[in-house]
C-alpha positions as CSV (number, residue, x, y, z in Angstrom):
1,X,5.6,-14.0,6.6
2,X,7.3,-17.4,7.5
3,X,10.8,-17.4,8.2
4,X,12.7,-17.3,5.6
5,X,10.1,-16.0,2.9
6,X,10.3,-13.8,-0.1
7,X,8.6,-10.5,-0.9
8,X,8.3,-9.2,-4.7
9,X,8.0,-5.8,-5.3
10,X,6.3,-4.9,-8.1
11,X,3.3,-2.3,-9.2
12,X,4.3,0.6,-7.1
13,X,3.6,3.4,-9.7
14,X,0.8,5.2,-7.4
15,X,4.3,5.8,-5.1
16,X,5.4,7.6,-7.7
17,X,4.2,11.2,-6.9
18,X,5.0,10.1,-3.0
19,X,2.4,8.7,-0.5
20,X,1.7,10.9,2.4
21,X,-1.0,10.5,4.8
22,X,-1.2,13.6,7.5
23,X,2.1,14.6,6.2
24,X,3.7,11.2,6.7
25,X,5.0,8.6,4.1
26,X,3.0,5.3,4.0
27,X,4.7,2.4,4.4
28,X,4.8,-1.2,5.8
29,X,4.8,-0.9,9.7
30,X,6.3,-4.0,10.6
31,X,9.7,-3.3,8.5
32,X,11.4,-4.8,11.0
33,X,10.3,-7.9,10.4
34,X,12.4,-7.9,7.0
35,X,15.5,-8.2,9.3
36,X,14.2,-11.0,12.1
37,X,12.3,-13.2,9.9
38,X,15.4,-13.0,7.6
39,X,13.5,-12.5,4.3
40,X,14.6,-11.4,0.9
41,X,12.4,-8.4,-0.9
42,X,13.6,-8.1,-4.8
43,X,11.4,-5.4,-6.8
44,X,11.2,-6.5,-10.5
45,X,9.4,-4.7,-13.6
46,X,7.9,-6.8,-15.8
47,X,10.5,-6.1,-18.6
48,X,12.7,-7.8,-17.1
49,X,11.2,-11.1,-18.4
50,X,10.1,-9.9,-21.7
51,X,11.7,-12.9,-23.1
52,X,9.3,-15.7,-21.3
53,X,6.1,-13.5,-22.2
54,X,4.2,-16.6,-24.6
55,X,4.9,-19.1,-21.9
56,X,3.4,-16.9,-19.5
57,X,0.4,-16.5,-21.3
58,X,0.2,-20.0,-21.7
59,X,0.6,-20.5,-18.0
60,X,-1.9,-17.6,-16.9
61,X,-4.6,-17.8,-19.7
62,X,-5.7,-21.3,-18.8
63,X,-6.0,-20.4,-14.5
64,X,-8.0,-17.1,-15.9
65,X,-10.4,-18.3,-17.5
66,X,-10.5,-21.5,-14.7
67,X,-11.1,-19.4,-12.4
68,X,-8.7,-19.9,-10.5
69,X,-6.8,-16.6,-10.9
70,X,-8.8,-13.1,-10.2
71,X,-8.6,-9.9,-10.8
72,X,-10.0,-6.4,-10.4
73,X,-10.3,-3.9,-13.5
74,X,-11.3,-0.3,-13.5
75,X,-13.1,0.4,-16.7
76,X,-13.7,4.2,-17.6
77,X,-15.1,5.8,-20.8
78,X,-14.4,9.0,-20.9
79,X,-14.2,12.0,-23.0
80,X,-10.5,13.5,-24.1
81,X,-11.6,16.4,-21.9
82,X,-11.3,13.4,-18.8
83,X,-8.4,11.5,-20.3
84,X,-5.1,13.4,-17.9
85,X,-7.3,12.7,-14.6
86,X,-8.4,9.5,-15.3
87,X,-4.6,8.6,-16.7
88,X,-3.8,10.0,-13.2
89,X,-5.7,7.9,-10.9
90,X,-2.6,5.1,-11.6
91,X,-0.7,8.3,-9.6
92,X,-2.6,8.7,-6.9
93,X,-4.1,5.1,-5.9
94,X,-7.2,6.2,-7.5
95,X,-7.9,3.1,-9.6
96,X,-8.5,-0.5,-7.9
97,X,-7.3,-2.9,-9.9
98,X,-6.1,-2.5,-14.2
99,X,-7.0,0.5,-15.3
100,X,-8.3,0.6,-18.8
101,X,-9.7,3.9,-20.7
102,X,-12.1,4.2,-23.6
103,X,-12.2,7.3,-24.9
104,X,-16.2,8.1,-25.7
105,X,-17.5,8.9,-29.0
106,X,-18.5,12.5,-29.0
């Protein structure tokens, strides 16, 4: 990060459940660097902006379909039997990227 930069914190819902590696919580390993680079970290949720949600779209849509914006999606059709597990990959880290369940016809 450049001096002086800014960090937002959003999408940490696989930390909900806690993140533990050998026993360990998982987190950034230069924290430090928050203090000496003197940079601001805000976490928002999405809500919070509820009110600007069209002219987002109008923003985002465009640079999507452009190209220019990417994104990863995790697709899964799965039966109900599947549905808790698959709901909680979003817990663990399991997905990579927007999860999205179909649930199969049986």
């Amino acid at each position: 990060m450049n001096w002086g930069g800014r960090i937002a914190n959003c999408g940490a819902i696989s930390e909900y459940q806690g993140n533990l590696e050998d026993g360990q919580e998982v987190g950034p390993k230069n924290y430090k660097m928050i203090l000496m680079r003197r940079l601001k970290v805000e976490g928002f949720i999405c809500f919070d902006f509820i009110g600007s949600y069209g002219e987002c779209l109008a923003e985002l849509i465009p640079l999507v379909q452009g190209g220019k914006i990417k994104f990863k999606e995790d697709f899964s059709e799965v039966g109900i039997e599947d549905y808790v597990d698959t709901v909680n990959l979003l817990y663990s880290g399991g997905n990579k990227g927007k999860l999205s369940i179909k649930l199969a016809d049986e």
